[in-house]
C-alpha atoms as one frame of an Amber mdcrd trajectory, in Angstrom:
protein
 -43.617 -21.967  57.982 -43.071 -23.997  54.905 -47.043 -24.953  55.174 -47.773
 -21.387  55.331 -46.092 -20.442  52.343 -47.669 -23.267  50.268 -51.165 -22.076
  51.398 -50.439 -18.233  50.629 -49.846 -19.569  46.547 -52.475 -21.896  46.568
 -54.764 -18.527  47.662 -53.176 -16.495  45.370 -53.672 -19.462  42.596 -57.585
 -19.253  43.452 -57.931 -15.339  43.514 -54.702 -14.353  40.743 -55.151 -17.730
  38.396 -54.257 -17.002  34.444 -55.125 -20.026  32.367 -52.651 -19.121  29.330
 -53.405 -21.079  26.490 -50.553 -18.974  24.629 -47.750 -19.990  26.449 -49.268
 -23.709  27.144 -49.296 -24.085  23.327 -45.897 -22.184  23.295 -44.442 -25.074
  25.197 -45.708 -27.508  22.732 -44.527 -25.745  19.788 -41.079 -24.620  21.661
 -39.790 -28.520  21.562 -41.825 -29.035  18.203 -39.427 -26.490  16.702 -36.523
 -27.307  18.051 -36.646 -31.238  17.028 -37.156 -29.663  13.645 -34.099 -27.669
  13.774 -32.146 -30.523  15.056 -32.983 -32.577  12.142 -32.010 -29.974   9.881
 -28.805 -29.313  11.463 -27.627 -33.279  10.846 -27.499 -32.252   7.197 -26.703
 -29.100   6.714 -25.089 -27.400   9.773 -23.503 -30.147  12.079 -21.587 -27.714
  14.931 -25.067 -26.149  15.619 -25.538 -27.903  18.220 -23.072 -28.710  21.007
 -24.740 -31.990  23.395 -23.320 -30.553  26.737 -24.264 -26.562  25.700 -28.023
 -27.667  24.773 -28.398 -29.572  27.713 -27.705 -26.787  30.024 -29.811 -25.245
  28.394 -32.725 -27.081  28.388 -31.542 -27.457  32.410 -31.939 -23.467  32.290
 -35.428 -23.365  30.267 -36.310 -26.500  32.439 -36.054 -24.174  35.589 -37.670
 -20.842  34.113 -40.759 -22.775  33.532 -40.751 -23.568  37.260 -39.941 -19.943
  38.011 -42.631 -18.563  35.773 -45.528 -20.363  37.192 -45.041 -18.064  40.274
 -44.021 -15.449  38.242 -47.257 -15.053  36.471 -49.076 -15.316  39.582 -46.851
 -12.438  41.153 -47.216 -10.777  37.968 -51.123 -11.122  37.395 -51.748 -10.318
  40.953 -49.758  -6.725  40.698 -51.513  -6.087  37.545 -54.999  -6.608  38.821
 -53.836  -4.138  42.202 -52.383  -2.089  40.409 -55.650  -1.816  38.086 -57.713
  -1.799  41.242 -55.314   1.016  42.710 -56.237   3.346  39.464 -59.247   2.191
  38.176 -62.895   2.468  39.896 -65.956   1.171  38.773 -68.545   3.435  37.787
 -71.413   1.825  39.709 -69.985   2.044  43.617 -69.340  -1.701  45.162 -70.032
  -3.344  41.153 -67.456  -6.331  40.515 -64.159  -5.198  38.355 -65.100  -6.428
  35.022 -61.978  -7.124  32.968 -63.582  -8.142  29.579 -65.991  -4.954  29.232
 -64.824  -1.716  30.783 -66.784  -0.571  33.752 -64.275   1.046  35.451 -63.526
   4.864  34.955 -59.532   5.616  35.252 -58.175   8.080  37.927 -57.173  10.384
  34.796 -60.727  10.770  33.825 -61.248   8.114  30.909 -62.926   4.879  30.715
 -60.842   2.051  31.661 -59.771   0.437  27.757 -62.036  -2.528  27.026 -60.701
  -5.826  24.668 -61.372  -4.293  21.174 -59.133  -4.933  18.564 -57.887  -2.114
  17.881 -56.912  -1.631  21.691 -55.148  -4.676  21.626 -52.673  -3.561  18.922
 -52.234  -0.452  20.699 -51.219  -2.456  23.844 -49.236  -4.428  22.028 -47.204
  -1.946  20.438 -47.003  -0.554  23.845 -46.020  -3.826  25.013 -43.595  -3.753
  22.623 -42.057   0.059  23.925 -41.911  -1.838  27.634 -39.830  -4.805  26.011
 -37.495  -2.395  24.120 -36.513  -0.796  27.453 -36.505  -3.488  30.287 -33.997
  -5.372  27.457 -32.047  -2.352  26.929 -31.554  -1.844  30.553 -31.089  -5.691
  31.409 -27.594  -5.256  29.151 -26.603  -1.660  30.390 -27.165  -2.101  34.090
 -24.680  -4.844  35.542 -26.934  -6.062  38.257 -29.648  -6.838  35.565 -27.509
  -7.952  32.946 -26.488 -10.310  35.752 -29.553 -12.044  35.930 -29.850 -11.678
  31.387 -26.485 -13.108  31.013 -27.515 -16.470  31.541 -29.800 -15.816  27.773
 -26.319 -14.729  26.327 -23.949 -17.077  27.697 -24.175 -19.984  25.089 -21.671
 -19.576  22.244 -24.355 -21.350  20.061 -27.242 -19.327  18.292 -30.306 -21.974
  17.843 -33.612 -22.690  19.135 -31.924 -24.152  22.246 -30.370 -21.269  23.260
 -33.912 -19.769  22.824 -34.978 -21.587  25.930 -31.932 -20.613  28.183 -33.553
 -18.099  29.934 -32.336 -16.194  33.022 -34.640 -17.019  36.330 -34.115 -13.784
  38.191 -35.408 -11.705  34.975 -38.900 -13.094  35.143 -39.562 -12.027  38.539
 -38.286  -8.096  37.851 -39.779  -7.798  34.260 -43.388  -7.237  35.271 -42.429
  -4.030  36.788 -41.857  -2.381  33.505 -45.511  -3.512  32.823 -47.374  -1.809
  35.750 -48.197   1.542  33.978 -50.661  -0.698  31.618 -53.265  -1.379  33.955
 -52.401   1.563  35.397 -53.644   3.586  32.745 -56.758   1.201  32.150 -55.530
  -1.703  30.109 -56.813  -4.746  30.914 -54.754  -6.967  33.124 -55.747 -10.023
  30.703 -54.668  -8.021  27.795 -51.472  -7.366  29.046 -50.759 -10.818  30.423
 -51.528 -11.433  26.485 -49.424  -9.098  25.024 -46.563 -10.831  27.366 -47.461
 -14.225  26.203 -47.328 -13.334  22.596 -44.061 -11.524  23.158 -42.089 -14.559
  24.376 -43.232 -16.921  21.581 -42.026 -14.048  19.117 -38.850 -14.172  21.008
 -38.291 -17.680  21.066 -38.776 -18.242  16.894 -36.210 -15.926  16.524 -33.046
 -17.652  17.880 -32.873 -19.775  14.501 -30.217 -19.424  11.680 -32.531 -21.407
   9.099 -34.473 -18.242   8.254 -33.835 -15.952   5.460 -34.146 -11.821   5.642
 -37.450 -11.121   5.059 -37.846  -8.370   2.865 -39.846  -5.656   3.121 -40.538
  -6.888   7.246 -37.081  -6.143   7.837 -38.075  -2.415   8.009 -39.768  -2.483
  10.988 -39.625  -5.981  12.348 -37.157  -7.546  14.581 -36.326 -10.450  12.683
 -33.930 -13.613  13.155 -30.929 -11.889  11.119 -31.221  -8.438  13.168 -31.624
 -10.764  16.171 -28.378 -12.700  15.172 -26.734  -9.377  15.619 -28.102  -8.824
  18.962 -26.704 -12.232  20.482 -23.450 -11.748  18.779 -19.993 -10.669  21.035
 -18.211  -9.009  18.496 -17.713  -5.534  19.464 -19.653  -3.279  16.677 -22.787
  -5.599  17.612 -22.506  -5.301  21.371 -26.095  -3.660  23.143 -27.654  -3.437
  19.796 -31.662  -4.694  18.849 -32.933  -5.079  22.056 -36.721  -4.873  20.665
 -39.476  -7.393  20.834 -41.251  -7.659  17.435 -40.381  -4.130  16.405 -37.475
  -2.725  15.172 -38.756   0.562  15.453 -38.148   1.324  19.157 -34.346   0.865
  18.507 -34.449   2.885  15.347 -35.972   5.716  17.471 -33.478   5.378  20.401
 -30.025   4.584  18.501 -29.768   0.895  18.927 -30.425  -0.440  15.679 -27.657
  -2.461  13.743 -28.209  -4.585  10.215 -26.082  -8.295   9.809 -23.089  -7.348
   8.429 -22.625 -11.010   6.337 -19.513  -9.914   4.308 -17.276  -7.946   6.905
 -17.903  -9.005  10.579 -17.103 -12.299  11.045 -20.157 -13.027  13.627 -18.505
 -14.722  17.134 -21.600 -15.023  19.340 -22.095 -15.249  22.684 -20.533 -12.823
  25.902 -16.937 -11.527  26.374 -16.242 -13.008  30.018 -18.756 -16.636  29.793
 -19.417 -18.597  32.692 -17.086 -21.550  31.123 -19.586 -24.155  32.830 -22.261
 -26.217  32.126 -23.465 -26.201  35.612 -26.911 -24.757  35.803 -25.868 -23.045
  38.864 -22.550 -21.365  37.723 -24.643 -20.189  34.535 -27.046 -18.684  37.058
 -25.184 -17.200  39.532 -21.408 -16.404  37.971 -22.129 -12.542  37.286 -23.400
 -12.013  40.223 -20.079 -13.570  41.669 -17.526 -11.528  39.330 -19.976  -7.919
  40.798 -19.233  -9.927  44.498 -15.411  -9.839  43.744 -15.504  -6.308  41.903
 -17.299  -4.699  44.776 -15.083  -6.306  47.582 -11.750  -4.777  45.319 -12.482
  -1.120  46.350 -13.172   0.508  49.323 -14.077   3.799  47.535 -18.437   3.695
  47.810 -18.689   5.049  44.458 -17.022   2.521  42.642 -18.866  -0.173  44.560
 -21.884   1.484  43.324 -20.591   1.654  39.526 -19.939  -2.151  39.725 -23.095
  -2.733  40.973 -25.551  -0.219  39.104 -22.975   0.909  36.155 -22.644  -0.867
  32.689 -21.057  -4.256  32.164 -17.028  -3.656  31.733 -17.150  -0.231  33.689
 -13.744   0.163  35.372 -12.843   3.167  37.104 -10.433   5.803  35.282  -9.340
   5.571  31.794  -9.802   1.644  31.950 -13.462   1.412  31.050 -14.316  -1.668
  29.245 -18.252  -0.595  28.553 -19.737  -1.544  25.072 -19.737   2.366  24.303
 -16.124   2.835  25.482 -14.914  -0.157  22.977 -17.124   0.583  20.096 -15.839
   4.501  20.378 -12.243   3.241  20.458 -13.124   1.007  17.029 -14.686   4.041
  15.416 -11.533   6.032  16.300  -9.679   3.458  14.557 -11.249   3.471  11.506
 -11.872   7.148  11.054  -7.383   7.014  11.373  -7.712   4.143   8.864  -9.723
   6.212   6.367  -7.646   9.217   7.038  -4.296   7.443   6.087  -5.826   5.936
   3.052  -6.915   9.799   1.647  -3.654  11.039   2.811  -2.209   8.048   0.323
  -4.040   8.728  -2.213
């Protein structure tokens, strides 16, 4: 059996292969970077980096590059069916070419070639598919399950950067699909993905500065500060890629507050292990011991499918329920201070 399964990926390396010289670079660059920050932290911020916390997470990045060179197989070969599924070629039994469009899309068009300009266009899409599989991976528990493990170091560097969840890589291609579907290349978009995580990874620094006039519509390493932060107000906020503007459009867009939140990152219940494994798996063991509490089938669904801290009744520990509660608070706050005054 075990044979059998070896053979089926060494078939689906021959027919699905993506040489990625993004994200074979990226690797390079990924512990280039982080020796660099190291350095810098000796001198001028010595806590950045806790031994024990950076080596679980190397452990954790160590693993995800295992994961993701079936993932990208799994991936490439759903994008290229997919493509197949919706795209014909114009000339009856020609050879999918996906470098020079010769396919015609079941909507009518031509299938979208590798011009420039169609490259930033599905990259910004690209973008639009990041915002929301990130928004959901923190607003439906049996996703942010598997993102957790991204969140759960209390540190923000480069290291933390490379503590990614395992489970996430093999779910996040399905936000993807409708690209080829529509007639983007299946190269392209395997681009587009590449490009996205090196983006990501630069980001989880605290050596960069705001950046201006990018800050308008780029997700940047201060805005991304706020995303990996546990205080309350900052909770499910910035989930984009490279663009801000996808959060600005649906609601989820927050600025560094550097004077009057004192920034406490990480998650509100952490796995309090540097076990690789407990990282992993110890969400998907508090849903386990949520769902076996109740015998009433819609609460075992909310634990499962509802938002992180959902608790039936009045109880409700949801990043909307507490940042309501805080804005109640300080709309009493303001209200006594007029009445003062």
């Amino acid at each position: 059996m075990f044979q059998s399964i070896v053979d089926t990926i060494r078939q689906l390396q021959g027919e699905y292969r993506f040489d990625d010289p993004i994200a074979a670079y990226g690797v390079i660059a990924f512990v280039l970077l982080i020796g660099v920050e190291i350095v810098l932290s000796l001198k001028y911020d010595p806590e950045l980096y806790q031994w024990k916390d950076f080596g679980a997470s190397v452990s954790m990045g160590a693993g995800s590059v295992i994961v993701a060179i079936f993932a990208k197989i799994l991936s490439f070969a759903m994008f290229i069916g997919v493509y197949k599924l919706f795209n014909t070629p114009v000339n009856p039994g020609e050879a999918y070419n996906f470098f020079t469009p010769n396919s015609v899309n079941i909507f009518g068009w031509a299938s979208f070639g590798m011009a420039w300009y169609i490259f930033l266009i599905c990259q910004v899409c690209d973008d639009f598919n990041y915002y929301w599989y990130h928004r959901l991976s923190h607003t439906i528990r049996c996703l942010w399950a598997a993102h957790i493990v991204h969140h759960s170091s209390d540190n923000f560097n480069l290291g933390s950067g490379i503590r990614n969840g395992w489970v996430t890589l093999i779910y996040k291609p399905i936000f993807w699909l409708w690209l080829p579907a529509i007639g983007f290349s299946p190269v392209m978009v395997m681009i587009c993905l590449s490009i996205q995580s090196l983006w990501q990874f630069q980001l989880h620094t605290k050596f960069m500065p705001y950046l201006g006039f990018f800050e308008k519509f780029m997700n940047t390493h201060k805005q991304h500060q706020v995303h990996h932060a546990q205080n309350i107000e900052y909770m499910d906020k910035n989930h984009g890629g490279y663009l801000n503007i996808f959060d600005k459009i649906f609601g989820t867009h927050e600025i560094l507050d550097d004077e009057g939140i004192e920034i406490k990152f990480g998650v509100v219940h952490p796995p309090k292990s540097y076990n690789p494994l407990i990282i992993l798996g110890h969400e998907y063991r508090d849903i386990w011991n949520d769902v076996k509490s109740t015998s009433n089938w819609g609460h075992k669904f909310m634990y499962i499918f509802g938002p992180p801290g959902w608790m039936p009744g009045d109880f409700s520990q949801t990043a909307k329920a507490l940042q309501r509660e805080i804005k109640k608070q300080k709309e009493a706050q303001r209200a006594q201070q007029q009445s003062a005054a």
